[in-house]
C-alpha positions as CSV (number, residue, x, y, z in Angstrom):
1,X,3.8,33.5,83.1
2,X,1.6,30.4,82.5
3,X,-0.4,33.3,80.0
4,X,2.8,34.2,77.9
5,X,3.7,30.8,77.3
6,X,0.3,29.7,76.4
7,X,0.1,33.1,73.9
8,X,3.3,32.2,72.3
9,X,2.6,28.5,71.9
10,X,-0.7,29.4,70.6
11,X,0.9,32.1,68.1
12,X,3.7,29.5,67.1
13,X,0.6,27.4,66.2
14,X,-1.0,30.1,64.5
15,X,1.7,30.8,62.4
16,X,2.8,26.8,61.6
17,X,-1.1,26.5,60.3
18,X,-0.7,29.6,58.4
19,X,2.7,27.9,56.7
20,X,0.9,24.8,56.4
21,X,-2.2,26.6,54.5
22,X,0.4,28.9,52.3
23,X,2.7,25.4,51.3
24,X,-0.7,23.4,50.2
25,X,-1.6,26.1,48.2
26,X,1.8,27.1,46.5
27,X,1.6,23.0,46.0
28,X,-1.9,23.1,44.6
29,X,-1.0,26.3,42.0
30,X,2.4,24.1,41.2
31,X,-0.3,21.1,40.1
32,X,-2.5,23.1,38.5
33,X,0.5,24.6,36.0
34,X,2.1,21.1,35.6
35,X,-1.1,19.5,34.8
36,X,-2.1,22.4,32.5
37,X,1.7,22.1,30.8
38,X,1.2,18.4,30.7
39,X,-1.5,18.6,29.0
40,X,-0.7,21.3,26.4
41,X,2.5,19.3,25.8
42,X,0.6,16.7,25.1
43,X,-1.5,18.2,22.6
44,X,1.0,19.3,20.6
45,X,2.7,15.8,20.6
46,X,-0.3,14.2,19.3
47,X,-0.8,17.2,16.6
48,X,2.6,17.1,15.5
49,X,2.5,13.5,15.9
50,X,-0.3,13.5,13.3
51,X,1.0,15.7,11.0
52,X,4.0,13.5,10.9
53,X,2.2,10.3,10.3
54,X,0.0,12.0,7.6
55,X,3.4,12.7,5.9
56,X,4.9,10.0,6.3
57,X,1.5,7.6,5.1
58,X,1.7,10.3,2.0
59,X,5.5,9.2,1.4
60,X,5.0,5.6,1.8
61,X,1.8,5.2,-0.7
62,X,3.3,7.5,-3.2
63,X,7.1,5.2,-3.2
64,X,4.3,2.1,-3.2
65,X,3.1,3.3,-6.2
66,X,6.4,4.2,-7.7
67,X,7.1,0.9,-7.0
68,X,4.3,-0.6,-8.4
69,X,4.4,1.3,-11.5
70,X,7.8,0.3,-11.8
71,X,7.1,-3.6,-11.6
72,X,4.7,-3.3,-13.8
73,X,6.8,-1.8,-16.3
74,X,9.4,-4.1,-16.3
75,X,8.0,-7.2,-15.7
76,X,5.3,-5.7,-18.9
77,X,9.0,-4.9,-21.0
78,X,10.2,-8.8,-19.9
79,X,7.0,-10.1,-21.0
80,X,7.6,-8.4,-24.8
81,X,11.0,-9.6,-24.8
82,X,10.0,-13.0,-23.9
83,X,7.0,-13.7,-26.7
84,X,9.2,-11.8,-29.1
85,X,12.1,-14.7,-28.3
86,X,11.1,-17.3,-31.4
87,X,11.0,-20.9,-30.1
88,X,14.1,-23.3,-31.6
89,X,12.6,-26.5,-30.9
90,X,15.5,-28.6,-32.5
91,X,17.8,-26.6,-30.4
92,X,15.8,-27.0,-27.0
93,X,15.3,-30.8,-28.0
94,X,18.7,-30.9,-28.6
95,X,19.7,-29.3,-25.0
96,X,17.5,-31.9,-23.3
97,X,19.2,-34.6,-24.8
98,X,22.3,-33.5,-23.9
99,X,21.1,-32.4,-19.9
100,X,19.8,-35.8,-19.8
């Protein structure tokens, strides 16, 4: 009897290693298809990432220059207006008097 129990012991142990070996590597395949998703997710992060922040840098120095241009324009239009103003010295003299 002390044989049977020894056999099935030793079988029960058998098959527990043969779970144990079949769970590390179902947990090792499940790694190696996270890791490999993981990365591939991250790769097309950074490349959209990328494209987006070429874009956006595109968007940003093209209203900049709108901008610009736009300044320019208007502070060039104020200028004209200002040196075709004539000067009234009598009138400005007059104004200071007055303020004062």
């Amino acid at each position: 009897m002390a044989d049977s129990e020894a056999d099935v012991i030793s079988h029960l142990l058998d098959v527990e290693q043969n779970a144990f070996l079949q769970v590390k590597a179902a947990q090792e395949k499940a790694n190696k298809i996270v890791g490999e998703a993981r990365s591939q997710a991250d790769s097309q992060f950074n490349h959209k990432f990328e494209e987006l922040s070429v874009q956006l840098e595109e968007e940003l120095n093209s209203e900049k220059n709108r901008v610009i241009q736009e300044h320019n324009s208007y502070l060039s239009n104020f200028k004209e207006g200002v040196q075709k103003k004539s000067m009234n010295k009598s009138a400005f003299e007059a104004f200071i008097k007055k303020a004062l």
